[in-house]
C-alpha positions as a Markdown table, in Angstrom:
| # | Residue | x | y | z |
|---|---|---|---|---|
| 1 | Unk | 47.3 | -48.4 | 61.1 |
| 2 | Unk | 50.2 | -49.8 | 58.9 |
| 3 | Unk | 52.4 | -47.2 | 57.4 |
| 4 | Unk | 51.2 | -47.3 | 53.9 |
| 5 | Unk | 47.5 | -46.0 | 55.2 |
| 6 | Unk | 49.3 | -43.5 | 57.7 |
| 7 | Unk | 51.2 | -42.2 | 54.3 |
| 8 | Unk | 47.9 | -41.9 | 51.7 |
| 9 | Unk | 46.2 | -40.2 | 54.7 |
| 10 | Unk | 49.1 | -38.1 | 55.0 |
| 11 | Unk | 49.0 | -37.2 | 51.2 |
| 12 | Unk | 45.4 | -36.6 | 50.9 |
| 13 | Unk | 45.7 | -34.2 | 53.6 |
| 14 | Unk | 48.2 | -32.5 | 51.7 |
| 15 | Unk | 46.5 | -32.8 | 48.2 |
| 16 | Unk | 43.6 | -31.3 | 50.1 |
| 17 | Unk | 45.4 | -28.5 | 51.9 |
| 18 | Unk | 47.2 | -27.6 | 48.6 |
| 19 | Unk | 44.0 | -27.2 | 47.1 |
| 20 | Unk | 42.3 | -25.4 | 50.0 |
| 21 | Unk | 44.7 | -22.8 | 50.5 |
| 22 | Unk | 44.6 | -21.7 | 46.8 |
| 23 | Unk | 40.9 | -21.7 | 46.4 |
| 24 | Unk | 41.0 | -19.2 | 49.6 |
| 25 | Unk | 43.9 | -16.7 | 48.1 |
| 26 | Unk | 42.0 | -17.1 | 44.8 |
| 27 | Unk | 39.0 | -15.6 | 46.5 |
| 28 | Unk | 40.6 | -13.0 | 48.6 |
| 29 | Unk | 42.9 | -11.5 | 45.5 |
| 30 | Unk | 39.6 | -11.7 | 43.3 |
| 31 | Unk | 37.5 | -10.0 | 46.3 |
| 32 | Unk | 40.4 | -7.4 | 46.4 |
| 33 | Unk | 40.8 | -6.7 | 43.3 |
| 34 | Unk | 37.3 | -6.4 | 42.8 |
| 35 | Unk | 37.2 | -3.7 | 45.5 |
| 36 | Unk | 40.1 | -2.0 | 44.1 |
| 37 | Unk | 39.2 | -1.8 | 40.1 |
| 38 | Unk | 35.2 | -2.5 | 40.5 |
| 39 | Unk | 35.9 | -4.9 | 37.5 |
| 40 | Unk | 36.9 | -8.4 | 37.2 |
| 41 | Unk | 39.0 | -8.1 | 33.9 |
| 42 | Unk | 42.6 | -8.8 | 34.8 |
| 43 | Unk | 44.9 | -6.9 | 32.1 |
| 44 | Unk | 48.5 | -7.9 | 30.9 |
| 45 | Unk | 50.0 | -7.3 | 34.3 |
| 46 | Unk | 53.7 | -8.4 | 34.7 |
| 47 | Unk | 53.2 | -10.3 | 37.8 |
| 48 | Unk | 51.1 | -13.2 | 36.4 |
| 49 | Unk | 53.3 | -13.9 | 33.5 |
| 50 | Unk | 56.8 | -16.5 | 33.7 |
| 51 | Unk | 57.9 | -14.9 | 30.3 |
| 52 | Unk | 61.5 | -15.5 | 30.0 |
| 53 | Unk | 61.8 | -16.9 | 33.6 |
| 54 | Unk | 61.4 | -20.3 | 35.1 |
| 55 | Unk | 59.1 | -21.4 | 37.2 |
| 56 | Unk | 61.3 | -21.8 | 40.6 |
| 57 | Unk | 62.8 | -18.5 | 39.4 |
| 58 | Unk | 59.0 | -16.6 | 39.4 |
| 59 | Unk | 58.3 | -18.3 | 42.2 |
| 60 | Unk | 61.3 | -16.7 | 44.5 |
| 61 | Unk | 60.1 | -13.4 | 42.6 |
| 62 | Unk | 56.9 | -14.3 | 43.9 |
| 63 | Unk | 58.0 | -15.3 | 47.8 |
| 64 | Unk | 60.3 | -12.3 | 48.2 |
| 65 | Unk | 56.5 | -9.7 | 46.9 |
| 66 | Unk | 58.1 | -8.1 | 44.4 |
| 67 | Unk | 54.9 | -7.5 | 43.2 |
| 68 | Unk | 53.3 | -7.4 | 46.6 |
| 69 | Unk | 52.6 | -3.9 | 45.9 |
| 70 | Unk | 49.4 | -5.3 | 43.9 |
| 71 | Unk | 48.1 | -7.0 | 46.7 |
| 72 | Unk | 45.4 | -8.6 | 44.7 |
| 73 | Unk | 47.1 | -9.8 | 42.1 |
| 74 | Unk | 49.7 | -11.2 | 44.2 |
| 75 | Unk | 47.4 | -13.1 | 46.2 |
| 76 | Unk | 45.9 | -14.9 | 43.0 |
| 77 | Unk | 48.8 | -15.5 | 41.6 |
| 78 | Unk | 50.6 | -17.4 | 45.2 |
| 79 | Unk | 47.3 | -19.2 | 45.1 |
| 80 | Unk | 48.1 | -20.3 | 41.2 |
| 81 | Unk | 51.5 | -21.6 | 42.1 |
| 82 | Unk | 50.4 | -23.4 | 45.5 |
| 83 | Unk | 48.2 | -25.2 | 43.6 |
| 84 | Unk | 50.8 | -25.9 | 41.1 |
| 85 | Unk | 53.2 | -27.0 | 43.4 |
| 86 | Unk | 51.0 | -29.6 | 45.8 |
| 87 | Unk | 51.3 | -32.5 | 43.3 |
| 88 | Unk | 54.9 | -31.9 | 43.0 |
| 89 | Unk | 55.0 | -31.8 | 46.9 |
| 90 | Unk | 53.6 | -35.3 | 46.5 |
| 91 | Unk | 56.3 | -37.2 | 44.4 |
| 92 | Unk | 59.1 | -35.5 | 46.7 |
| 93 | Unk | 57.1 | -36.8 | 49.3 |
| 94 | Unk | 56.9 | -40.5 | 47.7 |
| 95 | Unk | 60.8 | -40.3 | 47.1 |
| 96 | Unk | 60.6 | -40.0 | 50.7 |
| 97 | Unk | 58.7 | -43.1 | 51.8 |
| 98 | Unk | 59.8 | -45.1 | 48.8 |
| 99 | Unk | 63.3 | -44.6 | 50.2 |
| 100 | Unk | 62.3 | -45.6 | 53.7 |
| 101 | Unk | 60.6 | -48.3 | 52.9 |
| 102 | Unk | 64.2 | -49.9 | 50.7 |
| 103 | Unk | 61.6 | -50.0 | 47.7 |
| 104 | Unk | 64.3 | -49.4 | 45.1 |
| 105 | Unk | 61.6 | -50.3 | 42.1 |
| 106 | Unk | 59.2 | -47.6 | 43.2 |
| 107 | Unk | 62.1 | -45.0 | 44.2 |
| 108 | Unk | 63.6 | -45.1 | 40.8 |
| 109 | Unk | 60.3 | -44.8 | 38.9 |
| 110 | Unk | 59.5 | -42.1 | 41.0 |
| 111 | Unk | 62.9 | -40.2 | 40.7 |
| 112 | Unk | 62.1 | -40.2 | 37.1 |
| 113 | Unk | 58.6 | -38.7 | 37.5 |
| 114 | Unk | 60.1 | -36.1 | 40.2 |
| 115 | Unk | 62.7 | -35.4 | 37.5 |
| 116 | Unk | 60.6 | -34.5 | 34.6 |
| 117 | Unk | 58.8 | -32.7 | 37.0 |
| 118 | Unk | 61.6 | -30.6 | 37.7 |
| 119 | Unk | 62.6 | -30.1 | 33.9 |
| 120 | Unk | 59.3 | -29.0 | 32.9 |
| 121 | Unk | 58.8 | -26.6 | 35.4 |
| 122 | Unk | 62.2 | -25.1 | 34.8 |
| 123 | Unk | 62.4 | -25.0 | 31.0 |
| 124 | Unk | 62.0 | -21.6 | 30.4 |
């Protein structure tokens, strides 16, 4: 197996993963929730909202459960921003191999993608 097959395989496992693991906290917080509330309507609830806060700023928020005391809620929303994070995973990851392999071409087009990444998940 050369080592640009051994790096899609490795990527579709993480693209897959990425999108595994939130489908199963998206179930879970929307099984909890429904056990807690016996509804599914979700009201204005402070922990799913970035308002005035970047994204790598919610998501520290997020990591460290400030809001962990809605379990449910919590839950959904880690599943949100795993699922929101896997395709950026994916560029950093291409830096990577780009750079190993002394592509300088594909390691500057990506840097640019990985950089407006970056901006528009920080704008706030």
């Amino acid at each position: 197996m050369n080592a640009e097959s051994k790096f899609e395989r490795i990527i579709g496992y993480i693209l897959i993963s990425g999108v595994v693991i939130s489908l199963f906290l998206e179930v879970i917080g929307i099984i909890l929730y429904y056990r807690s509330f016996g509804q599914f309507k979700i009201l204005e609830d402070e922990a799913v909202f970035i308002h005035g806060k970047n994204f790598f700023y919610f998501l520290v928020e997020l990591i460290q459960g400030e809001h962990i005391h809605q379990k449910a809620i919590w839950l959904m929303t880690l599943g949100i921003a795993i699922l929101m994070l896997t395709p950026y995973l994916r560029v950093v990851l291409s830096v990577i191999h780009f750079s190993h392999q002394k592509n300088v071409k594909y390691v500057l087009i990506t840097l640019f993608v990985l950089a407006l990444l970056t901006i528009s998940l920080a704008i706030t």
